[in-house]
C-alpha positions, 0 to 999 in steps of 0.5 A, a space after each residue: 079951623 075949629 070946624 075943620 078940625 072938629 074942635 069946640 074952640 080955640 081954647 082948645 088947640 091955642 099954645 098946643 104942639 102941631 103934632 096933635 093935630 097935623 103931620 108936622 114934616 112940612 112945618 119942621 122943612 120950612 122952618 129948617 129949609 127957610 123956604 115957604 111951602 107953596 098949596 100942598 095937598 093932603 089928606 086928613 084922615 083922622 078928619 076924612 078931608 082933603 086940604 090945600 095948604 101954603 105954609 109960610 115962613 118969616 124968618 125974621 120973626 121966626 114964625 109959621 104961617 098956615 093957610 088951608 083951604 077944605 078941598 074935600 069935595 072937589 077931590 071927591 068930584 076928582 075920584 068920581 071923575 076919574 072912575 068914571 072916565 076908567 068906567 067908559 074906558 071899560 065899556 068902549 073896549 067891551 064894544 069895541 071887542 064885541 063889534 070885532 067879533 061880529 065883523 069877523 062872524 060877518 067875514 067868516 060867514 061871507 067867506 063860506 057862502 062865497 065859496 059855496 056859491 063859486 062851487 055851485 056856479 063852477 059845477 053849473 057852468 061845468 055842466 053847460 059846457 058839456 
């Protein structure tokens, strides 16, 4: 915790209100709710971490457990994950649209020498029939 929260030792944060440190909303529900809060996720910013944290409450010694895990890093890898994801999405839809224009160049330009073709064929056969 005194790594976690950049402190230089216990002494520092023993006997001290949570609200120092934490957003207390979590500890205040368990305590009035009586019900444990199970692996909630939450962002540190003044601390820049990510923690996953199970509070658990002991009503009949009226005390709060906190147990938190740094998963900084792997919401870290998360976000680059999914940027990346979002990222090839753009890139397959460029191709995609960029393939379909050149099949519709290709349609166009066979349409055109198609035609050309059935008009020169037309006036020859025209022709040979006279």
């Amino acid at each position: 915790a005194c790594s976690m929260f950049r402190l230089k030792g216990p002494e520092e944060i023993i006997g001290q209100p949570i609200v120092n440190i934490l957003n207390p909303t979590d500890y205040l529900s368990a305590i009035t709710v009586g019900q444990s809060v199970k692996e909630c996720k939450h962002y540190l910013a003044e601390y820049d971490k990510y923690v996953a944290e199970t509070i658990i409450y002991d009503k009949e010694y009226r005390m709060l457990y906190s147990f938190m895990r740094d998963i900084t890093a792997h919401e870290q890898q998360a976000a680059e994950r999914a940027e990346m994801r979002s990222k090839t999405v753009e890139i397959t839809n460029a191709v995609i649209e960029k393939q379909m224009r050149v099949v519709q160049e290709i349609a166009s330009l066979l349409g055109e020498t198609t035609a050309e073709t059935k008009i020169a064929l037309t006036q020859l056969k025209n022709t040979l029939e006279k």
